[in-house]
C-alpha positions in Angstrom: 13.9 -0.2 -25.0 12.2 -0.1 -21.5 9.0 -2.3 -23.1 9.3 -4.7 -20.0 10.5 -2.6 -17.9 7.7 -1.9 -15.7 5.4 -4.8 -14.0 2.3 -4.4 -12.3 1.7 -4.9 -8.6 1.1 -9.3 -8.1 -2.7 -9.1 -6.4 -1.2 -11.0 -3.8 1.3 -8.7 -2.6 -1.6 -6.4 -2.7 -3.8 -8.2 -0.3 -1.3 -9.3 1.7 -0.7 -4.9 2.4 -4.3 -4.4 2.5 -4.8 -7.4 5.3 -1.7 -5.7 7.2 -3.1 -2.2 7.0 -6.3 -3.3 8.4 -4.2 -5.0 11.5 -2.3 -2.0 11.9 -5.5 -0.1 12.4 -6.9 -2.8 14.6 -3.9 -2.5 16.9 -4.2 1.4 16.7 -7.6 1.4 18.0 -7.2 -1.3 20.7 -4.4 1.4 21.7 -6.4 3.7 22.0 -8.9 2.6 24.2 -6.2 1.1 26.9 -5.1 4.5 26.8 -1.8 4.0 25.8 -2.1 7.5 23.4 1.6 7.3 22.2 1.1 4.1 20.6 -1.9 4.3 18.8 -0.4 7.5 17.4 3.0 5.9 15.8 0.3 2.8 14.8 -1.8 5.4 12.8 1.4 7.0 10.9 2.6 3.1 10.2 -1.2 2.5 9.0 -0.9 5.8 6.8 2.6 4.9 5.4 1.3 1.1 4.5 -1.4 3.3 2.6 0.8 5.7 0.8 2.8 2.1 -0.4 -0.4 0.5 -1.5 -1.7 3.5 -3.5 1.8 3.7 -5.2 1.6 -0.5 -6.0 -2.2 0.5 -7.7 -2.0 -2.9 -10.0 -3.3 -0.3 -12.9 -0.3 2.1 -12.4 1.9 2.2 -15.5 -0.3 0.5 -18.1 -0.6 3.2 -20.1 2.9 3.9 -20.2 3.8 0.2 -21.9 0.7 0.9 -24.3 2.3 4.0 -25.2 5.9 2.9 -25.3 4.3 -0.3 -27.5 3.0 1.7 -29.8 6.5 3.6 -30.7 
């Protein structure tokens, strides 16, 4: 029933979010140093949510679950 249900992550999509979290951080740090504290703080928690979003799109997330559910 749900065989195709799930596809993994395009490796484009995931460099594209790995190239805007390292950004992010840039941004943060630069910031930081013109002491602009408020900034780099709301830049860290969009740099930890870009994070959180990228290890949910892992490309190997949810293979096993189609082998499985091909296997029934």
């Amino acid at each position: 029933m749900l065989t195709n249900y799930f596809k993994p992550t395009p490796k484009k999509l995931l460099k594209i979010s790995l190239a805007l979290r390292g950004m992010v951080a840039t941004v943060s740090g630069a910031a930081y140093f013109q002491n602009d504290l408020k900034a780099a703080f709301w830049f860290l928690v969009a740099g930890a949510g870009i994070d959180f979003i990228i290890q949910c799109l892992d490309p190997g997330t949810g293979t096993g679950k189609q082998q499985q559910e091909a296997g029934n």
